[in-house]
matplotlib code that plots the C-alpha trace (Angstrom):
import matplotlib.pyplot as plt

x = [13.0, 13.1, 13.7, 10.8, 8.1, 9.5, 9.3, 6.5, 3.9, 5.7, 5.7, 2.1, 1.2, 3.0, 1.3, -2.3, -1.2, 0.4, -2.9, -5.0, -3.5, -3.4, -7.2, -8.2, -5.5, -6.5, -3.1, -1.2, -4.0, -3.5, -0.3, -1.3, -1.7, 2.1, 2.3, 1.1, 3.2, 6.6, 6.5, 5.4, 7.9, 10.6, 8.8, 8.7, 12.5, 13.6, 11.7, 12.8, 16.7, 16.6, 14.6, 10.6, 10.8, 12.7, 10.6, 7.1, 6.0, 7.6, 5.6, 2.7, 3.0, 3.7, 0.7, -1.4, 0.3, -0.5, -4.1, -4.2, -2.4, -5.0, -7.8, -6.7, -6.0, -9.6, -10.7, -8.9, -9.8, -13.1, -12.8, -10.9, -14.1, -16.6, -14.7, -14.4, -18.5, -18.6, -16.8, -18.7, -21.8, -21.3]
y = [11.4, 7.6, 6.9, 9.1, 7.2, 4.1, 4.7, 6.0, 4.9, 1.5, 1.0, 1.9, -0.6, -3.3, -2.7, -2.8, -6.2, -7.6, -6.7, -7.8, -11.3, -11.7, -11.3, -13.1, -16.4, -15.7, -15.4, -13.1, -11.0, -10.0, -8.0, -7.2, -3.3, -3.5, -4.1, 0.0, 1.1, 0.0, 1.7, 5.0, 5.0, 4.4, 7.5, 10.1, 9.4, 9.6, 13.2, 14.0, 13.2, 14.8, 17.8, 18.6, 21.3, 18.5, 15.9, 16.5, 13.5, 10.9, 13.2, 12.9, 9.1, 8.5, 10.1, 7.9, 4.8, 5.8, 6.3, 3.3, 1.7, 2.8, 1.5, -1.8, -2.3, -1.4, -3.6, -6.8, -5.8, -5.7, -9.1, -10.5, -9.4, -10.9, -14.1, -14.3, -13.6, -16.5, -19.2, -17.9, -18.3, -22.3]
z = [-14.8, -15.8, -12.1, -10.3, -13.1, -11.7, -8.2, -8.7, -11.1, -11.4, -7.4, -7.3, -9.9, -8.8, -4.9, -6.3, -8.2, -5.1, -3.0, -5.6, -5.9, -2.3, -2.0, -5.4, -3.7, -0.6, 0.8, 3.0, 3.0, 6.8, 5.9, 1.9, 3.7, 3.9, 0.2, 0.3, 3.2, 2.5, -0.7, 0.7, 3.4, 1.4, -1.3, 2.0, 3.1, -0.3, -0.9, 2.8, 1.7, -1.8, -0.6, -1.0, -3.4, -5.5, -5.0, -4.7, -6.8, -4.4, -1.7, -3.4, -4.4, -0.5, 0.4, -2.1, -1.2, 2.4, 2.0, 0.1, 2.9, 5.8, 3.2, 2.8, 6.4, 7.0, 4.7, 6.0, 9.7, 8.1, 6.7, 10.0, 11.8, 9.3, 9.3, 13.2, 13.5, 10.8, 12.6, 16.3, 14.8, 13.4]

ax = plt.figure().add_subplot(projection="3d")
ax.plot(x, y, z, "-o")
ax.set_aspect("equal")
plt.show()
């Protein structure tokens, strides 16, 4: 049990740290959306290999850290955008 909080709840709190640091430094923020899809890759094999009526919190976790994923890629596209029409405009 000890092990699904971690790889769950602990993996999702450490990815919305990582993201967040990377947009408050400023860095890596181009890949930051990996920071959600690793995670949930690594949450849907695992549920795939232990079996879904097992594991339905690492499927549900891998959903969430997929959505989350898809978000914060639209939001740095988003950014990359605003930044490009910045430096055309100068």
């Amino acid at each position: 049990m000890a092990l699904k909080l971690i790889c769950t709840w602990g993996v999702l709190a450490v990815s919305c740290c990582a993201v967040w640091w990377s947009f408050k430094t400023e860095k890596l923020i181009t890949v930051s959306w990996l920071m959600f899809l690793l995670p949930a890759i690594l949450q849907l094999v695992a549920a795939v290999q232990i079996g879904p009526g097992k594991a339905k919190l690492f499927l549900v976790f891998g959903c969430i850290n997929l959505l989350f994923a898809a978000l914060t890629g639209a939001a740095v596209w988003y950014l990359v955008q605003l930044a490009d029409a910045y430096r055309r405009g100068k």
